[in-house]
C-alpha positions in Angstrom: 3.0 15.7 8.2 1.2 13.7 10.7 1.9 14.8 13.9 0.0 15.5 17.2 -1.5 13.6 20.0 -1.0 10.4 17.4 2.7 11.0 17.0 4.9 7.8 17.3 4.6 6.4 20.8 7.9 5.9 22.3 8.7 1.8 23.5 7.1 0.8 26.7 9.4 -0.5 29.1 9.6 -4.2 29.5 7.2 -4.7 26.1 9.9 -4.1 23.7 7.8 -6.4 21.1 4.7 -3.7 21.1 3.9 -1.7 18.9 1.8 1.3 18.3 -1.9 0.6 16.9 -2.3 1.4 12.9 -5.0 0.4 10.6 -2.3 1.2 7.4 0.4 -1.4 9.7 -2.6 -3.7 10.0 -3.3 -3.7 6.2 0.6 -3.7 4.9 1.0 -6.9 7.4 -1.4 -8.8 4.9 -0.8 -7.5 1.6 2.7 -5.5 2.0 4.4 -7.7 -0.2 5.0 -8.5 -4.0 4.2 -11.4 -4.4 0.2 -10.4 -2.7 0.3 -7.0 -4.9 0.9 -9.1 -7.5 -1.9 -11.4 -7.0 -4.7 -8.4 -6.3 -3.4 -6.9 -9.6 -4.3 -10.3 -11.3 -7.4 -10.3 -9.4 -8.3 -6.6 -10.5 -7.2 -7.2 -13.9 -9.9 -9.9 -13.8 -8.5 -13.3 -13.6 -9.3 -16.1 -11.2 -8.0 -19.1 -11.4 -4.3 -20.8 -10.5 -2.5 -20.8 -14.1 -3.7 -17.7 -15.3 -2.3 -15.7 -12.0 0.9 -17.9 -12.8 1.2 -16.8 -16.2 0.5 -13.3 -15.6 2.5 -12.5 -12.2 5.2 -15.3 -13.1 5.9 -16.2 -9.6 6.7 -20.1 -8.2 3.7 -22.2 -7.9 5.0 -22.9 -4.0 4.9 -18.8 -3.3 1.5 -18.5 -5.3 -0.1 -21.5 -3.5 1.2 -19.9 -0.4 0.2 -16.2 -0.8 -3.4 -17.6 -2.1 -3.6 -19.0 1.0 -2.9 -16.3 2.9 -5.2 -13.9 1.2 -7.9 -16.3 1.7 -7.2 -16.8 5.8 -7.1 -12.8 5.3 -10.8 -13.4 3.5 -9.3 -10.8 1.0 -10.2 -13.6 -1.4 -12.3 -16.5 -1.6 -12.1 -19.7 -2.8 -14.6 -21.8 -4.9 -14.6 -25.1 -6.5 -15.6 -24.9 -10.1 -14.5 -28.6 -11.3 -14.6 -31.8 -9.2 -12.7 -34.3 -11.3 -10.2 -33.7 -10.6 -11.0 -31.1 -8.2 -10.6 -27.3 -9.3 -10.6 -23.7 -7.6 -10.8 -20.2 -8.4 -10.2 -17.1 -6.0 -12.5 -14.4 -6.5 -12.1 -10.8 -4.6 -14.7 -10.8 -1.7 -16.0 -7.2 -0.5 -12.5 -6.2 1.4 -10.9 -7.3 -1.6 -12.7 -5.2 -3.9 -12.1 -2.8 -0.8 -8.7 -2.3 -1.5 -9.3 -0.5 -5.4 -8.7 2.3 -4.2 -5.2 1.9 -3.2 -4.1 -0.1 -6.0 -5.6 3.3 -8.2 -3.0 5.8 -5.3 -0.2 3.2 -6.1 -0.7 3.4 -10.3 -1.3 7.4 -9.6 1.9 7.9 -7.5 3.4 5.8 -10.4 2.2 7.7 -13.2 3.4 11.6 -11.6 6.5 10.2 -11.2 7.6 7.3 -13.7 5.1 7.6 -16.7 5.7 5.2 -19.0 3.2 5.5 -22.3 3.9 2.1 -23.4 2.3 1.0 -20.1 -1.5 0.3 -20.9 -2.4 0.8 -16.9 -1.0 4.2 -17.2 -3.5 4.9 -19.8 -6.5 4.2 -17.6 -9.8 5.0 -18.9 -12.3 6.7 -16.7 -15.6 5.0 -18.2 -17.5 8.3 -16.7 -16.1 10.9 -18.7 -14.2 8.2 -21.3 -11.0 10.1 -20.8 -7.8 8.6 -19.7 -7.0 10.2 -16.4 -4.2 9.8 -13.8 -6.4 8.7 -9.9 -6.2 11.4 -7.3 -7.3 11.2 -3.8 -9.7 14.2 -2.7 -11.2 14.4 1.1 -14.9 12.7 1.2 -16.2 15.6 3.0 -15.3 18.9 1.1 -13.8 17.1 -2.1 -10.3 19.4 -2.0 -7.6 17.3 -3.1 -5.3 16.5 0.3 -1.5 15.9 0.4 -0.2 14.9 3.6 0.5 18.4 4.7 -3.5 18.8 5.2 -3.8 16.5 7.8 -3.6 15.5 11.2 -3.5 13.0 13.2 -5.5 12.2 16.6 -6.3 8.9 18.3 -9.4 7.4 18.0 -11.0 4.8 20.5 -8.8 2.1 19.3 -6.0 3.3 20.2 -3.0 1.8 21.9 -0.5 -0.6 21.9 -0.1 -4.3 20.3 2.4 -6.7 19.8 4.5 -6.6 16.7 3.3 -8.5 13.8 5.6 -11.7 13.6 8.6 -12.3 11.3 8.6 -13.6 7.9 10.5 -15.9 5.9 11.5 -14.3 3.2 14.1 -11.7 2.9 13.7 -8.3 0.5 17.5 -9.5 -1.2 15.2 -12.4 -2.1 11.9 -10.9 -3.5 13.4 -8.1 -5.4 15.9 -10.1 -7.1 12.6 -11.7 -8.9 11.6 -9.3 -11.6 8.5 -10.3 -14.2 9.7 -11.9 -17.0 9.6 -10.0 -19.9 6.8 -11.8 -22.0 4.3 -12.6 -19.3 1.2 -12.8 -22.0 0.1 -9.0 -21.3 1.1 -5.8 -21.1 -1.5 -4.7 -17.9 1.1 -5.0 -15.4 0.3 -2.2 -13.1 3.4 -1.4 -11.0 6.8 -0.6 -12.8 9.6 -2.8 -11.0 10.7 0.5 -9.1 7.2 0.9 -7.5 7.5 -3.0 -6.4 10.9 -2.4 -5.0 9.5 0.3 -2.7 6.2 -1.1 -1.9 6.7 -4.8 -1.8 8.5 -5.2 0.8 6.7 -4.9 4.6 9.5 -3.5 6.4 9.9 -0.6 3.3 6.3 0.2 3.3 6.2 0.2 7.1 9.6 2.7 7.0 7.4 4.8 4.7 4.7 5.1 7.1 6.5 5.6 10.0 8.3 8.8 8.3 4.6 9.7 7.5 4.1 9.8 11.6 6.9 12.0 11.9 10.1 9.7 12.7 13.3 11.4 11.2 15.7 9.5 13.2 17.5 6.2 13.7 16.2 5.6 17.2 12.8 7.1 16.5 11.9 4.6 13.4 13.5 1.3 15.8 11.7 2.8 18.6 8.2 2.8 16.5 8.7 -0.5 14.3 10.8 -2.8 16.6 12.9 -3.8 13.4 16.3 -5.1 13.8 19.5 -2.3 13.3 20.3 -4.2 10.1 16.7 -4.8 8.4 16.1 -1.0 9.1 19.5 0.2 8.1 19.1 -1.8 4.5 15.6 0.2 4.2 16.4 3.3 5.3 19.6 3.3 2.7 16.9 1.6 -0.2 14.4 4.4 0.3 17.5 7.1 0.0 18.5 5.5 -3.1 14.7 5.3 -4.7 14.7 9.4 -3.9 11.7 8.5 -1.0 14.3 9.7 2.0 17.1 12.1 1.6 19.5 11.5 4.4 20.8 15.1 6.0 23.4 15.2 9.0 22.5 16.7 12.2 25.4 16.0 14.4 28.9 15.7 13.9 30.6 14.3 16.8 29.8 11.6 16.8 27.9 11.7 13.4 24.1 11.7 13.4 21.7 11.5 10.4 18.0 12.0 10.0 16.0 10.9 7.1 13.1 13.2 6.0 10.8 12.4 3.0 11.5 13.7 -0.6 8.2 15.5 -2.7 8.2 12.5 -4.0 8.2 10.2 -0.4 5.5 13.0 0.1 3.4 12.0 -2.8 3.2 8.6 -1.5 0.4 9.9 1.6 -2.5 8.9 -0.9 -1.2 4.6 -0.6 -0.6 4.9 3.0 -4.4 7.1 3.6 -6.1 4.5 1.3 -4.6 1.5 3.1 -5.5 3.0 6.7 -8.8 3.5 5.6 -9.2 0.0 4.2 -7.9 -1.1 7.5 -10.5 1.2 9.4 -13.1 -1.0 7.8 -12.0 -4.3 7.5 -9.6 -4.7 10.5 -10.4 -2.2 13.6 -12.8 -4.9 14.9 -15.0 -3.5 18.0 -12.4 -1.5 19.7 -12.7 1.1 16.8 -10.4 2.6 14.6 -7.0 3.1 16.2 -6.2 6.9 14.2 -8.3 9.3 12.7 -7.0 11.7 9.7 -8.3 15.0 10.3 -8.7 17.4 6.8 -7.4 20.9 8.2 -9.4 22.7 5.4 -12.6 21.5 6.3 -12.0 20.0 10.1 -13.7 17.0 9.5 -12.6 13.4 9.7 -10.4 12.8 6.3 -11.9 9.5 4.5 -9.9 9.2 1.4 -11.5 9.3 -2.2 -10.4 8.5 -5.7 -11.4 10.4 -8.5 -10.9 10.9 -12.1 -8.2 14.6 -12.1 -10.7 15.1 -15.4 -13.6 15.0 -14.6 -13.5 15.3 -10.7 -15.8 12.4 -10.2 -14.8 9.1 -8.0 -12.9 6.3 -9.6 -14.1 2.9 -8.9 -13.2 -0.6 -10.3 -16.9 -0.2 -12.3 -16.2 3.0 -13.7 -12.5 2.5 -14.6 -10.9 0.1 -17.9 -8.0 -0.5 -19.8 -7.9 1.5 -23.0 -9.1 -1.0 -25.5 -11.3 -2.9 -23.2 -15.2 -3.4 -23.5 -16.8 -3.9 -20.2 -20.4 -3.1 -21.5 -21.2 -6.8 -21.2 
């Protein structure tokens, strides 16, 4: 677990608002959602333009305008013209977009341990290396041992600190998750089961996750750390028990107490959170540096996380990897 010097700060008096520093915070602000998982899935899956991510994520054209936008401001993706009567755009990944591979391939891994479906073409991934299929698996850069999140530590780093919370959004998790794919979307390459969007498409979920990652096992300590409101994190905290993420154990009986500890499978979900801290090392620490720094216990060195094939042992990128069936020799 991930605790040490970097354990969860506790609210500073009169800045109830602030919040501790976290690359993997930083990176769930911008594409914590399902709507924006949705979209990069598109994106990785190789489309580009407005009606083909329609077609394929089956979302509102309002929402998909809106998200598009978004990524874009994030310069996740970029947008080019490609017709001028009438006028015509496409969205193609930039270089932080293609950044964030890595943790779409811990999101399909964590998927395929725990809720392998065979009729699902992503969870029969090819690794264009070895030509095997293979299920990702993060590994520490340095020594190349696979890592689970008892392996690590945590320190601060020269970013670290506080900042104010990120701000409120619109939409409401009753409202996102009640939106499921429709059933005949035109493909079968959907990525992320709706139980896997239910956990991580929702930025005050993914953000509960992480802060049980930092050791909060409490009520207090996970309001202290995300500044969410008693019902928002009560309706989280009770999701995440449901999914089998948290298991909820009493502590204290007068009055009663709980605390909320994460399941093997909650555990197996370090790999998404290390891949989108590290994406947020590099895209969004900015001059003050990176705000955390994993440490690998094995090996004592700074832990940057690394997909590879669990065949073959060698890494996993969006060049090497395809769909079984698909021809990317072209």
């Amino acid at each position: 677990m991930l605790h040490g010097n970097a354990a969860v700060a506790a609210a500073t008096p009169g800045a109830s608002q602030l919040v501790r520093v976290s690359s993997a915070a930083r990176a769930l602000n911008i594409v914590g959602d399902r709507w924006s998982l949705l979209i990069l899935y598109a994106a990785f899956s190789g489309e580009t333009r407005f009606d083909a991510f329609q077609k394929l994520t089956g979302m509102a054209r309002s929402i998909l305008a809106d998200r598009l936008k978004r990524l874009e401001e994030a310069r996740v993706l970029h947008r080019r013209k490609y017709q001028d009567r009438p006028a015509r755009y496409e969205y193609l990944l930039t270089r932080a977009g293609v950044g964030l591979y890595p943790a779409a391939l811990a999101v399909l891994g964590w998927e395929k341990r725990w809720h392998y479906d065979p009729d699902l073409r992503s969870h029969r991934l090819v690794h264009s290396t070895c030509g095997r299929t293979f299920t990702p698996t993060m590994v520490c850069g340095a020594c190349r041992q696979p890592v689970t999140a008892r392996d690590v530590s945590l320190v601060d780093g020269p970013g670290a600190g506080m900042e104010p919370g990120p701000k409120a959004r619109l939409q409401r998790r009753s409202t996102l998750a009640s939106s499921p794919l429709p059933e005949d979307s035109g493909t079968q390459l959907h990525p992320m089961i709706e139980r896997s969007i239910d956990i991580l498409g929702d930025r005050w979920t993914t953000h509960t996750i992480a802060a049980a990652f930092y050791g909060c096992r409490r009520f207090t300590e996970f309001q202290s750390a995300l500044k969410a409101g008693t019902n928002i994190l009560a309706d989280r905290l009770a999701l995440l028990v449901r999914r089998g993420v948290l298991v909820k154990t009493q502590y204290q009986t007068r009055p009663a107490r709980w605390e909320y500890r994460l399941t093997p499978e909650g555990l197996d979900l370090f790999p998404i959170i290390a891949a989108m801290m590290a994406w947020g090392d590099e895209w969004l620490s900015g001059d003050q540096g990176v705000p955390e720094i994993l440490v690998h216990k094995s090996c004592g060195q700074p832990m940057k996380p690394l997909m590879v094939c669990d065949q073959c042992k060698d890494p996993a990128y969006a060049s090497t990897t395809r769909l079984p069936g698909e021809d990317r020799s072209g």
